[in-house]
N, C-alpha and C positions, 0 to 999 in steps of 0.2 A: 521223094527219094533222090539224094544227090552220090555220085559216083565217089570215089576217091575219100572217105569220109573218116574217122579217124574210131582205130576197133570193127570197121566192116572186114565182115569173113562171107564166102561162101561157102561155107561149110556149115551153116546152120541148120539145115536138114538133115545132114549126116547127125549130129549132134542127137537128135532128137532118136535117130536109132540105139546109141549109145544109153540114153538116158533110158530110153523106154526098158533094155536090158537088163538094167540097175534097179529100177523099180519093180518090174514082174518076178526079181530076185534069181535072173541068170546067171548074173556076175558070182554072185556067191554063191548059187548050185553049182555051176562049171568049178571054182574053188574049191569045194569041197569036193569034188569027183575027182582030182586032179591030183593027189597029195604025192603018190607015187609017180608022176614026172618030175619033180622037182628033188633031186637028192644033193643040192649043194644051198649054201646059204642064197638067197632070191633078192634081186631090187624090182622083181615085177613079178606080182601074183599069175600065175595061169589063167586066171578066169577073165582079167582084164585084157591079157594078153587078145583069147580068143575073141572076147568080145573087139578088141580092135582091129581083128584080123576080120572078123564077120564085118563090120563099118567099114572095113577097107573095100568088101567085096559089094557091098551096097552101093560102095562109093563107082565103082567103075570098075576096082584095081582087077588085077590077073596075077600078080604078082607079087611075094613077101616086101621088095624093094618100094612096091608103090604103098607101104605104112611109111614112108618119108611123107606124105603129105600131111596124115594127121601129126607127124612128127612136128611138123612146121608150125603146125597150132595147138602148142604145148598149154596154151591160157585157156583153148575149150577142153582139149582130150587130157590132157595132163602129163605123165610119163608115158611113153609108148615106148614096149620094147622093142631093142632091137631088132633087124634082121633074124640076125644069128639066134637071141634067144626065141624066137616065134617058132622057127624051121625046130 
């Protein structure tokens, strides 16, 4: 294992919380439980949302601001909404 490497993340454990969400089909239960918060056109599903609010909470976070770090690793997590849309 060398340091500084070129695509290292530490974030690949969080990852795997993410994933696991996708596969045991939370992402799309939370989706479909959700239809009634969303009453304007959407660029982030609810269910994604929550699952990256739950990975944020795994991750450390305390806080809606601290999804700026999965924000940062848009090539693992993908779109990550907003602040403003999560609150």
């Amino acid at each position: 294992m060398t340091l500084g490497g070129k695509g290292v993340t530490s974030r690949a454990g969080t990852l795997l919380v993410a994933e696991l969400a996708n596969r045991v089909g939370l992402t799309t239960a939370l989706s479909q439980g959700m239809p009634f918060v969303v009453k304007r056109t959407r660029r982030c599903d609810p269910g994604v949302a929550l699952v990256h609010l739950a990975v944020s909470l795994v991750d450390g976070g305390d806080a809606l601001s601290d999804l700026a770090v999965l924000r940062n690793e848009s090539g693992l997590f993908g779109h990550v909404a907003s602040d403003a849309t999560t609150y």
